[in-house]
LONU-710145 format. One line per field, with one value per residue (C-alpha): residue in three letters; residue number from 1; z negated, y negated, x negated. Coordinates in nm, 2 decimals. Each point is the difference from the previous one (the first is absolute). Last residue first. Example, Ala and Ser with C-alpha at 12.3 -4.5 7.8 and 13.67 -1.06 7.14 Angstrom:
# LONU-710145
r [SER;ALA]
k [2;1]
z [-0.71;-0.07]
y [0.11;0.34]
x [-1.37;0.14]
***
This chain:
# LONU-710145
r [UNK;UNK;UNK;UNK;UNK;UNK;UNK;UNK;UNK;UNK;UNK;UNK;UNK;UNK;UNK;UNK;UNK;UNK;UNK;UNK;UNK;UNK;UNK;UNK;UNK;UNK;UNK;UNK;UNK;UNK;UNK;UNK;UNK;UNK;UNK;UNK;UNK;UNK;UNK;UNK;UNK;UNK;UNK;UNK;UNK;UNK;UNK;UNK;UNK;UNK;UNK;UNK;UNK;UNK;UNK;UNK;UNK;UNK;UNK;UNK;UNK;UNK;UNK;UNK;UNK;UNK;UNK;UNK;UNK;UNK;UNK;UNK;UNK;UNK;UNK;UNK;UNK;UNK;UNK;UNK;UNK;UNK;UNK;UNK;UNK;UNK;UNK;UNK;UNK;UNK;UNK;UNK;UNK;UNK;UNK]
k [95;94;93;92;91;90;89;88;87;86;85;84;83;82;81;80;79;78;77;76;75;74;73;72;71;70;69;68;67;66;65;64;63;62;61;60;59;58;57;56;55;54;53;52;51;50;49;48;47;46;45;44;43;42;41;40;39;38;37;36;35;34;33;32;31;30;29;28;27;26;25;24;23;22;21;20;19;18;17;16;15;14;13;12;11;10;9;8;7;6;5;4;3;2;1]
z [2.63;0.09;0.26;0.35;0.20;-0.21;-0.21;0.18;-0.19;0.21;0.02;-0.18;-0.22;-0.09;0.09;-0.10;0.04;0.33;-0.02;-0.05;0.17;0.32;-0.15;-0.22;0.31;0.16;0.37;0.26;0.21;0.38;0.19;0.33;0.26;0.36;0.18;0.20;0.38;0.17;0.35;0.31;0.31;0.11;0.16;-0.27;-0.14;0.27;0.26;-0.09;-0.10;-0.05;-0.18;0.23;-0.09;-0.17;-0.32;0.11;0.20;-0.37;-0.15;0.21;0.00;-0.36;-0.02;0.22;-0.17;-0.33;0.17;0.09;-0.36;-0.13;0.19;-0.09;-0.40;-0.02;0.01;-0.30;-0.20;-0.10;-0.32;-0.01;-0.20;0.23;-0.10;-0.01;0.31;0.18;-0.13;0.09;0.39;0.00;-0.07;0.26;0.22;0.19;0.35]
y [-13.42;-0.33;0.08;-0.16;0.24;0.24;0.28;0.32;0.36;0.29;0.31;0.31;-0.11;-0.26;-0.14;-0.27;-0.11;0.30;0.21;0.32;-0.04;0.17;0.29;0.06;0.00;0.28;-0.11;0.07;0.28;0.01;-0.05;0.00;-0.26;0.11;-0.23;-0.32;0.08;-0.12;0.01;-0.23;0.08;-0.33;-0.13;0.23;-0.17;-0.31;0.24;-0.29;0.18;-0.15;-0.37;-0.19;-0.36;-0.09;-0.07;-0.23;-0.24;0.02;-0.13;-0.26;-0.12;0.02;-0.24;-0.20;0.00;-0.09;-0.27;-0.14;0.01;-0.15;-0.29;-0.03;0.04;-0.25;-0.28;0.11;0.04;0.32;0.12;0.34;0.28;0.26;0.09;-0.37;-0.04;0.33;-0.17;-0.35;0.14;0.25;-0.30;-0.15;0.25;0.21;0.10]
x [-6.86;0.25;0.28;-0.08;0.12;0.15;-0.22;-0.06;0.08;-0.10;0.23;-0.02;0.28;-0.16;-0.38;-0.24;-0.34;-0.03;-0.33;0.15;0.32;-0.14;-0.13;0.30;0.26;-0.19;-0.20;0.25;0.01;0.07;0.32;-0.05;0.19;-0.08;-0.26;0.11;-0.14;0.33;-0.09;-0.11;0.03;-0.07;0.33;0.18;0.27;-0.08;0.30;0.28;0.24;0.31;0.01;0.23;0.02;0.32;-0.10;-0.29;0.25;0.20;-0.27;-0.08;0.42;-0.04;-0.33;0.23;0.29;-0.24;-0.11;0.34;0.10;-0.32;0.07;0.37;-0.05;-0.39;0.22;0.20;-0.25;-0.20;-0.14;-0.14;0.10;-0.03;0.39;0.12;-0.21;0.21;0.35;-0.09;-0.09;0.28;0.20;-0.11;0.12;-0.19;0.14]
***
């Protein structure tokens, strides 16, 4: 069962503003948004066989590690760098 003051305490956390009408109605639909939930919970999740209902395969190519371009070459055209890093201004800093 949820309380009502479960209901203040979860509006005082979302920061919304409730009266107390609005504390017994939102009580009884948060049971029943529970009582869906926990209807979900308890449905049985074994195998179901659709894993492979088309034969289908992971076809995601190995990771390879290939050279990168040297750190010079691609700073050469930044405005500013540091530390071998590029230097951006803020959003909405002044050139």
């Amino acid at each position: 069962m949820v309380t009502p003051e479960e209901i203040r305490q979860l509006a005082l956390l979302a920061k919304l503003e409730i009266s107390e009408e609005e504390i017994e109605p939102l009580a009884r639909q948060m049971e029943k948004i529970i009582a869906f939930a926990d209807t979900i919970n308890s449905a049985d999740v074994g195998d179901t066989g659709f894993d492979t209902i088309n034969g289908l395969e992971n076809v995601f190519r190995a990771d390879e590690v290939l050279p990168s371009l040297p750190q010079e070459e691609i700073l050469k055209n930044a405005e500013s760098t540091a530390d071998g890093c590029f230097v951006v201004r803020k959003r909405g800093a002044a050139r």
